[in-house]
C-alpha positions as CSV (number, residue, x, y, z in Angstrom):
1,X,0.0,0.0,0.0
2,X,1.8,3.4,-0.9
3,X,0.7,6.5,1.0
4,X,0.6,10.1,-0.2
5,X,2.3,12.4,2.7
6,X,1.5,16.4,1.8
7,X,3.2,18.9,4.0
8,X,1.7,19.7,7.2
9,X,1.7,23.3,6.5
10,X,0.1,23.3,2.6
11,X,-3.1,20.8,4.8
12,X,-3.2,24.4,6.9
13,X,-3.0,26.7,4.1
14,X,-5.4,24.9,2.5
15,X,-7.9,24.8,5.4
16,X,-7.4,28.5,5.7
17,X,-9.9,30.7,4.7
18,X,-7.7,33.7,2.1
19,X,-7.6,36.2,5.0
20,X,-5.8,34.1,7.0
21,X,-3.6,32.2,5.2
22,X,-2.3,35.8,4.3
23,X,-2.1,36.7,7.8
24,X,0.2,33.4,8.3
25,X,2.5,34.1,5.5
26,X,3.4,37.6,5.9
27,X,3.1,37.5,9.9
28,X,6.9,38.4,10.3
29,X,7.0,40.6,7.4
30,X,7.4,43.7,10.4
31,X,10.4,42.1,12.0
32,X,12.0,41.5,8.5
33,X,10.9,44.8,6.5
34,X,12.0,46.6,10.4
35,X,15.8,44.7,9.9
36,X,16.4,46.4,6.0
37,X,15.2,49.6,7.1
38,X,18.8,51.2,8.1
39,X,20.4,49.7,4.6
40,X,16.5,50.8,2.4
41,X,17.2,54.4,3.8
42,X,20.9,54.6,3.0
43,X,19.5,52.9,-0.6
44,X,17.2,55.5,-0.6
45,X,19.3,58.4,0.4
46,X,22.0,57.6,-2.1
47,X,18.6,57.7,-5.1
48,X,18.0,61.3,-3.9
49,X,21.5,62.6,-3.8
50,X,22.3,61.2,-7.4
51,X,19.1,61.5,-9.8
52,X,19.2,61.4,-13.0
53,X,16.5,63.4,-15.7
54,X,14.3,60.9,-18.5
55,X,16.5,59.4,-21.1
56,X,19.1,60.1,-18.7
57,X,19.0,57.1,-16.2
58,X,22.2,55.5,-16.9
59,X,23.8,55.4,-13.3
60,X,20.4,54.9,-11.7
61,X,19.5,51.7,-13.8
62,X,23.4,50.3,-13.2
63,X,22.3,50.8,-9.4
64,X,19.3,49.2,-9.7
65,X,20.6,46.3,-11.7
66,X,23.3,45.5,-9.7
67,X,21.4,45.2,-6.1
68,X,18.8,43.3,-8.1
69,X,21.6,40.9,-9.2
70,X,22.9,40.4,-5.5
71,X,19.7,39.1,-4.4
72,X,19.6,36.3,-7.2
73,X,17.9,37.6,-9.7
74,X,18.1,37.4,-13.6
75,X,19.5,41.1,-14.7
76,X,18.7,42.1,-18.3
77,X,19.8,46.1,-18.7
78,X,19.2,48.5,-21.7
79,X,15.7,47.1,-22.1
80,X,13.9,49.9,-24.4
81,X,14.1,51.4,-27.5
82,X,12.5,55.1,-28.5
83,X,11.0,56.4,-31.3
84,X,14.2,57.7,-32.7
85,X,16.2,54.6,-32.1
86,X,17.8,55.7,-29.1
87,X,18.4,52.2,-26.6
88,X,17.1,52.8,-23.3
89,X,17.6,52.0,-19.9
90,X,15.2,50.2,-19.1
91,X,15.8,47.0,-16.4
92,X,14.3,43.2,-15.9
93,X,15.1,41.1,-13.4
94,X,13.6,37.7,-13.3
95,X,13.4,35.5,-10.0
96,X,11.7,31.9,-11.3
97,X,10.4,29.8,-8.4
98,X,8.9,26.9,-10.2
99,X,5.5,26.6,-12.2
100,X,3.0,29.2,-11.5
101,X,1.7,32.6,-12.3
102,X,3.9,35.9,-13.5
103,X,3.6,38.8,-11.5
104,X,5.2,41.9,-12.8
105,X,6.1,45.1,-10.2
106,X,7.1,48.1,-11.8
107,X,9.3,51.1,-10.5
108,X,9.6,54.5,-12.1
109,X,13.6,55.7,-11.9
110,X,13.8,58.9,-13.5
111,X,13.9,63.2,-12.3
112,X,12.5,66.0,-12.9
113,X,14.3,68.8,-13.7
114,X,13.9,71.0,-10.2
115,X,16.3,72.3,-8.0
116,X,15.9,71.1,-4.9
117,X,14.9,73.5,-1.8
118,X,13.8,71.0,0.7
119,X,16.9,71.8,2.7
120,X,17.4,68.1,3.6
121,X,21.3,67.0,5.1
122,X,20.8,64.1,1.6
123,X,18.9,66.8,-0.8
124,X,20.4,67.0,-4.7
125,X,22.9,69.5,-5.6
126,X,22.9,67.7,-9.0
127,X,22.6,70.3,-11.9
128,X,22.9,68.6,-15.8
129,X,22.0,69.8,-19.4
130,X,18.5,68.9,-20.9
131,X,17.5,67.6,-24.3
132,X,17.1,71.7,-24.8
133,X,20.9,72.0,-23.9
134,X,19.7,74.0,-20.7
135,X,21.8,73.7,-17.2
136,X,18.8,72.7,-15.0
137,X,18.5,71.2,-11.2
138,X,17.9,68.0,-10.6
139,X,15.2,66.3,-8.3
140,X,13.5,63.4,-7.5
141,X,10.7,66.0,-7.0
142,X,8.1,63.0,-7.4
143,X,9.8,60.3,-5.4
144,X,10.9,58.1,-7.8
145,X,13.7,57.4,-5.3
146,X,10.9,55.9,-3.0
147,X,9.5,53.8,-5.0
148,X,12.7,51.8,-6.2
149,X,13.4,52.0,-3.0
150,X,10.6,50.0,-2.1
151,X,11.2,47.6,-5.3
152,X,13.9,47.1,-3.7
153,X,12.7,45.7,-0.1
154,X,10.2,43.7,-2.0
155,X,12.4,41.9,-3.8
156,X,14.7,41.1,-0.7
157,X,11.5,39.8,0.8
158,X,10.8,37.4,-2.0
159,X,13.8,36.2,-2.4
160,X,14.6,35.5,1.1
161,X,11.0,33.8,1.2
162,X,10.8,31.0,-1.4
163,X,9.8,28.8,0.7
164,X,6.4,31.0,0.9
165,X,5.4,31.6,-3.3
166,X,6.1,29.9,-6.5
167,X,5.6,31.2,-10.2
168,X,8.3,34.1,-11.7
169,X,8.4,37.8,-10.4
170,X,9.7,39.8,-13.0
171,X,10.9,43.7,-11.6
172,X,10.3,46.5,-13.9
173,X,12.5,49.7,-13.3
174,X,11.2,52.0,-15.9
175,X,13.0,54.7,-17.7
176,X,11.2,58.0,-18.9
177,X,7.7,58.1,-17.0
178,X,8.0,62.2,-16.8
179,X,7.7,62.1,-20.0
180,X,5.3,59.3,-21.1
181,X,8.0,56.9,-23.3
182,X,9.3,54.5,-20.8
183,X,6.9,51.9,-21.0
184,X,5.9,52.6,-24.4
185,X,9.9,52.4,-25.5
186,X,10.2,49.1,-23.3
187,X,7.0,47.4,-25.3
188,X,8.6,48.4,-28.1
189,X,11.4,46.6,-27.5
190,X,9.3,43.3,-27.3
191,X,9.6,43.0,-23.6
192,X,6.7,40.6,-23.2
193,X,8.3,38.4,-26.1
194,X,11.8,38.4,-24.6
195,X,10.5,38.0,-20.8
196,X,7.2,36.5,-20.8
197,X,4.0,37.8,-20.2
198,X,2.7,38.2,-16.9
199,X,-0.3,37.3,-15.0
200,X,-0.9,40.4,-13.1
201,X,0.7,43.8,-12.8
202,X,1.4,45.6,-10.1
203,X,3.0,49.3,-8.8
204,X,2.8,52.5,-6.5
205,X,3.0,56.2,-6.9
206,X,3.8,58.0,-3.6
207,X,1.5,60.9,-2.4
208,X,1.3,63.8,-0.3
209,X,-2.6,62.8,0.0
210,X,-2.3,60.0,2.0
211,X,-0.4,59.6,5.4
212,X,2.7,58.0,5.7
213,X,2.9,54.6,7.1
214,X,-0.6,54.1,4.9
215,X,-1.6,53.2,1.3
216,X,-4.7,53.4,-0.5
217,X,-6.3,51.7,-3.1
218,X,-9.7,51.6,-5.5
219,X,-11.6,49.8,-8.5
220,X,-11.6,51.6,-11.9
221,X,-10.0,54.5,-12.8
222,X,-7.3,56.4,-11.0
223,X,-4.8,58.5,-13.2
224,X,-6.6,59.7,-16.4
225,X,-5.0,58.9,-20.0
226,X,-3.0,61.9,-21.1
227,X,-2.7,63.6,-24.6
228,X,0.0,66.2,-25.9
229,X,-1.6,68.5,-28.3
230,X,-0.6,70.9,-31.1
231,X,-2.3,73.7,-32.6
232,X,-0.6,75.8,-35.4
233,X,-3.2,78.6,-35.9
234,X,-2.4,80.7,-39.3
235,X,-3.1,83.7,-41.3
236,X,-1.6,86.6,-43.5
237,X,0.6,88.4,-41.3
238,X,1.3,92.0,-41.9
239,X,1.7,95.7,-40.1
240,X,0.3,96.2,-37.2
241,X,-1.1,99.2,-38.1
242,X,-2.9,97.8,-40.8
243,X,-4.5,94.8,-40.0
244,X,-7.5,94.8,-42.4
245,X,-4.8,93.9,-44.9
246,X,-4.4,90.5,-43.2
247,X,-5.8,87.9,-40.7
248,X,-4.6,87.9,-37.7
249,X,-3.9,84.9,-36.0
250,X,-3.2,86.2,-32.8
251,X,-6.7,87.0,-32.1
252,X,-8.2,84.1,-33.6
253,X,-5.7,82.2,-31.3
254,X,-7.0,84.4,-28.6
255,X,-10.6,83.2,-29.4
256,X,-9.5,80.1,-29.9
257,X,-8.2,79.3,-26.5
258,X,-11.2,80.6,-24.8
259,X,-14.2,79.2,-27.1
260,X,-12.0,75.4,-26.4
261,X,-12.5,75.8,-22.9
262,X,-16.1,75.7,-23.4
263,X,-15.6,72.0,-25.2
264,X,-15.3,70.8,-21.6
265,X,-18.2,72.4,-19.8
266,X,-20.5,72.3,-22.7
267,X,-20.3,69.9,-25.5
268,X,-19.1,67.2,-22.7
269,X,-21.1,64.9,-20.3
270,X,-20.6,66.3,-16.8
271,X,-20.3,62.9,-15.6
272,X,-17.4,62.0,-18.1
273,X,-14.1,63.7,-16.0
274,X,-12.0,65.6,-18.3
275,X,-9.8,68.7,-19.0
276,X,-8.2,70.6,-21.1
277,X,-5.6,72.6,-20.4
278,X,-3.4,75.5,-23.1
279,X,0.0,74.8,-21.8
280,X,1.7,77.2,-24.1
281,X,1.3,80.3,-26.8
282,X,4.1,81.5,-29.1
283,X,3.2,83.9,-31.8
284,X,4.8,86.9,-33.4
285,X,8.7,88.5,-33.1
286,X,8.0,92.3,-32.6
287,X,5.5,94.7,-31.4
288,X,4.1,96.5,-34.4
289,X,4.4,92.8,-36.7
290,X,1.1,90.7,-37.3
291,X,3.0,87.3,-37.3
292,X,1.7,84.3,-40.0
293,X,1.2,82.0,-37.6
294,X,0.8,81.5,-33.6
295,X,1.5,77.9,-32.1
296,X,-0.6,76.3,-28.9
297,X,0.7,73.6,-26.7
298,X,-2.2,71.8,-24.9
299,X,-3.0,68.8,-23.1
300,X,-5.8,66.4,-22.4
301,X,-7.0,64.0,-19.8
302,X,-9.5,62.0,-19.6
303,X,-10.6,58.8,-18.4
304,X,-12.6,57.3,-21.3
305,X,-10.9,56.6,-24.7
306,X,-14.6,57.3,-26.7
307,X,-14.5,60.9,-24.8
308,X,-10.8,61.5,-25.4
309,X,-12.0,60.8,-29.3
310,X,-14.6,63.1,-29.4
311,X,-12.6,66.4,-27.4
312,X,-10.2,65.5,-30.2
313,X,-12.7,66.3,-32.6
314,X,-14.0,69.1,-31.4
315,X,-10.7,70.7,-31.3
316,X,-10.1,70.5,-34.7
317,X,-13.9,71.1,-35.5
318,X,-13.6,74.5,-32.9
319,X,-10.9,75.7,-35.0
320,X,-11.5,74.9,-38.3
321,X,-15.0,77.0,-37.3
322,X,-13.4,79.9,-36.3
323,X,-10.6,80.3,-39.0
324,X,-13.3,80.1,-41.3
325,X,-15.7,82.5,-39.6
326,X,-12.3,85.4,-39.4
327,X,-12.1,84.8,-43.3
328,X,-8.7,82.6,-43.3
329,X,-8.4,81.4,-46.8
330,X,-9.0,77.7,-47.2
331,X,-5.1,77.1,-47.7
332,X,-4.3,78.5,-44.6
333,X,-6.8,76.3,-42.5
334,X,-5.6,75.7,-38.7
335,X,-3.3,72.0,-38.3
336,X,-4.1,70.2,-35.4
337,X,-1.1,67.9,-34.5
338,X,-1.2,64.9,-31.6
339,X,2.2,64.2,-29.8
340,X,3.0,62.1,-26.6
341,X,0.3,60.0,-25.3
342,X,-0.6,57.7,-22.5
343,X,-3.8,55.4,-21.7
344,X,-5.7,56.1,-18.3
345,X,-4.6,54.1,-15.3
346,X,-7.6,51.9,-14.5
347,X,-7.1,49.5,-11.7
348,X,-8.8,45.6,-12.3
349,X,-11.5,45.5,-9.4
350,X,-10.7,41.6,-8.7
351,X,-7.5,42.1,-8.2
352,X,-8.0,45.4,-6.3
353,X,-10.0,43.3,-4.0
354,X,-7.3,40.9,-3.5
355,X,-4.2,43.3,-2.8
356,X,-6.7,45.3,-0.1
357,X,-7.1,41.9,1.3
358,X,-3.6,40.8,1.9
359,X,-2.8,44.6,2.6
360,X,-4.9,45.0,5.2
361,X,-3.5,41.7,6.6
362,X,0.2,42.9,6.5
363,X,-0.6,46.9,7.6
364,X,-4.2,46.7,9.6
365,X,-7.4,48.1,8.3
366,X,-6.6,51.5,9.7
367,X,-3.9,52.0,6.9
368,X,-5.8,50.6,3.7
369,X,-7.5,53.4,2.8
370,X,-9.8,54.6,0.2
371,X,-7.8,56.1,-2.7
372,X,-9.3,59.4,-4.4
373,X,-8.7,59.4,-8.6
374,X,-6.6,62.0,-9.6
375,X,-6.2,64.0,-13.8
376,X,-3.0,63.7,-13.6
377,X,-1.2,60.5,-15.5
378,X,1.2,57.8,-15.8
379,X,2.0,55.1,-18.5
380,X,2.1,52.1,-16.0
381,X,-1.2,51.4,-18.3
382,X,0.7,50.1,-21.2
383,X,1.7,47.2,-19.5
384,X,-2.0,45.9,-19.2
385,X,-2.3,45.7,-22.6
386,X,-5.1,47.6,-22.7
387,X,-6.7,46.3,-19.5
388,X,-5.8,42.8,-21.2
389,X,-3.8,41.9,-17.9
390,X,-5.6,42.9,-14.6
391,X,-3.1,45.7,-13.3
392,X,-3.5,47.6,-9.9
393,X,-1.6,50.5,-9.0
394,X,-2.0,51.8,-5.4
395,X,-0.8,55.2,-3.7
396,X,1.7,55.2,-1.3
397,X,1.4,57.6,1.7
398,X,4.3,60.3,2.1
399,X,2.9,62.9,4.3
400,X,3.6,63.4,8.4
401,X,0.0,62.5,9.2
402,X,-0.3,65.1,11.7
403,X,0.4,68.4,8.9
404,X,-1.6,66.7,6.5
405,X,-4.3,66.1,8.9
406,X,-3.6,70.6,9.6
407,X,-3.9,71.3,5.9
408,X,-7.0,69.6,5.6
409,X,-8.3,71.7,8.7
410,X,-7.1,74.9,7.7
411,X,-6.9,74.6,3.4
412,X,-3.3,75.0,3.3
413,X,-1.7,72.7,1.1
414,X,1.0,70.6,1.7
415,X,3.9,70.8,-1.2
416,X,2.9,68.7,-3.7
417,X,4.9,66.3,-6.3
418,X,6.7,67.9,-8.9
419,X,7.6,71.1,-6.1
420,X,10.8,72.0,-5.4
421,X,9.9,71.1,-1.5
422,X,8.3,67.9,-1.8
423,X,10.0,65.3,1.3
424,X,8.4,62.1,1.8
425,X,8.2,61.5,5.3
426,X,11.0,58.4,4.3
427,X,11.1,56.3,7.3
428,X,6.9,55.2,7.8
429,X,6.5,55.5,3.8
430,X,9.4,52.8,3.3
431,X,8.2,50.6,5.7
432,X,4.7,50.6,4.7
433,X,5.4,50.1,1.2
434,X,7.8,47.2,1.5
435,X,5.5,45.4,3.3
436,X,2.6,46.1,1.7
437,X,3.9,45.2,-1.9
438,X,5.7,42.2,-0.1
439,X,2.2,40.8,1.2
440,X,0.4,41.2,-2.0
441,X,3.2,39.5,-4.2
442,X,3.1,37.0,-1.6
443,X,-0.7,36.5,-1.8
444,X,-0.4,36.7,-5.7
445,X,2.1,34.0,-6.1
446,X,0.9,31.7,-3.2
């Protein structure tokens, strides 16, 4: 007679309902997250001294790559390729842990170009040139540093705990999310065909909205999807003294910017969030000169691809309508150009569900909060595939709870990411994110 012995633990697990087999596996994740945090905060001081702008990320990436590579993982760098053929610096590392499911974290690694005023002992003094051939400050202004700092922790935690998961985690640093090409360049670069694709994705954004120590997290949409627009509005230039002679394109740009702002609040469905925003206006090289042309830099958001389509449409429609109504010949019709682009950020609601679950097991209830959508955008939403692959992406707290808890009293805002002040509160905003991404990669690969 042969007998089949399991393991005494895996006849646990499996009697256990989800929440606490969670709560078994990732019931020492305090003591263990609590025992990196000296060497996570040096990790994450050295980020902040020494960033480095989009397209720009070679140091950073080495960095990354070669702690990934001292935990055991499979380091592939210069994972990415642009629009204009430039390789960049994109990073995968692989941990396989038998047959299972694919779980890919992401981490954002590049600057901003901001000089730094937080006035902290580890603050950047870094000043570089930009693609403009500008000198410019340096700053991970929107804690970038944090969140491969965290990657960082995580993947420690997994790789110290085997034993606990199988399936492949596959780490993501990600080149170029200030500007909206990192991802795009690293699917470009066939990263799903090289690396496999996953099961799930998963990442975090840091927040001045939420307290440190916390995170928060919702169904559906959370960033919007974000368009780069370009409006060439032309005419017959001439003298300013005489501008019955010509068509001036200043004012119809003028009229322009104002009748577009009325695409928004009246040709759109008030509960369809979206805005447009003019960004820039050049036009014209002297006082007394009606230029030929005047150029507008503007950018969308929205949530919903059919609404994006249609405040595309109107744009061209609005100024088409108005050329036309000022008399600009047929030839000399406005252009209306699309540039960068990224998809809205829309969290899977299973596997939101999940990753509050095993969150709440690792933190405690009190610090799984509700998350609040935002306009602003990302391009972690390539890596769905469209919402092909359930994806979550969760916000990390970064605020001292008790000034954030004053700002909201008195309306005084805290400074935000992307300002020159912006300091995560380092020490509760570490710790909470290591071992809340460490207890839902756990969860997801158990």
């Amino acid at each position: 007679m042969r007998l089949c012995v399991f393991p005494v633990a895996a006849l646990l697990a499996a009697a256990l309902p989800l929440a606490a087999q969670s709560t078994a596996t990732t019931a020492d994740l305090a003591s263990t997250v609590a025992r990196q945090l000296p060497s996570l905060t040096e990790t994450y001081k050295h980020l902040h001294r020494n960033p480095e702008l989009s397209r720009q990320e070679e140091k950073t990436s080495a960095y990354v790559a070669a702690e990934l590579r001292k935990l055991g993982y499979t380091v592939t760098e210069h994972v990415g390729k642009y629009d204009d053929g430039a390789q960049a610096y994109g990073v995968v590392a692989e941990l396989e842990n038998g047959p299972g499911p694919r779980l890919l974290i992401r981490t954002d690694m590049d600057a901003l170009p901001v000089e730094e005023k937080t006035g902290v002992d580890y603050a950047s003094t870094v000043k570089t040139t930009n693609a403009q051939g500008q000198q410019v400050g340096v700053m991970h202004a929107c804690g970038h540093d944090l969140h491969m700092t965290v990657l960082l922790g995580t993947a420690r935690e997994m790789a110290e705990r085997k034993s606990q998961w199988h399936g492949t985690l596959m780490l993501v640093g990600q080149p170029s999310e200030e500007i909206i090409l990192g991802a795009r360049a690293m699917m470009a670069d066939r990263l799903y065909e090289r690396f496999g694709r996953p099961d799930m994705v998963l990442a975090e954004h840091d927040t001045n909205d939420v307290p440190a120590g916390s995170i928060a997290l919702k169904d559906g949409p959370l960033m919007a999807g974000a368009n780069t627009i370009t409006v060439v509005i032309r005419g017959i230039g001439g003298h300013g003294s005489a501008p019955q002679a010509g068509k001036d394109p200043i004012v119809l740009a003028a009229e322009f910017v104002l009748v577009a702002q009325t695409i928004v609040s009246r040709q759109i469905d008030p509960q369809q969030p979206a805005v447009l925003t003019v960004g820039t206006i050049h036009g014209g090289t002297k006082n007394n000169i009606i230029p030929d042309e005047v150029t507008l830099g503007m950018t969308l958001r929205t949530y919903s691809a059919a609404v994006r389509d249609q405040i595309l449409a109107d744009i061209s429609r609005t100024a088409k309508g108005l050329a036309e109504a000022y008399g600009v010949p047929a030839n000399l019709m406005p252009t209306v150009t699309l540039g960068e682009s990224t998809p809205a950020t829309i969290n899977d609601p299973a596997l939101n569900g999940r990753l509050r679950a095993s969150a709440s097991a690792a933190l405690g209830k009190d610090h799984v909060l509700e998350a609040s959508a935002v306009m602003g955008s990302e391009d972690v939403g390539r890596f769905s595939l469209d919402g092909k692959i359930p994806a979550v992406l969760y916000w990390l707290g970064a605020s001292d709870p008790g000034k954030l808890a004053e700002s909201r009293t008195t309306g005084v805002p805290l400074p935000s990411m992307h300002s020159a002040l912006f300091a995560p509160v380092y020490t509760p905003a570490i710790t909470a994110g290591v071992t809340a991404m460490s207890a839902m990669a756990l969860d997801l690969l158990k």
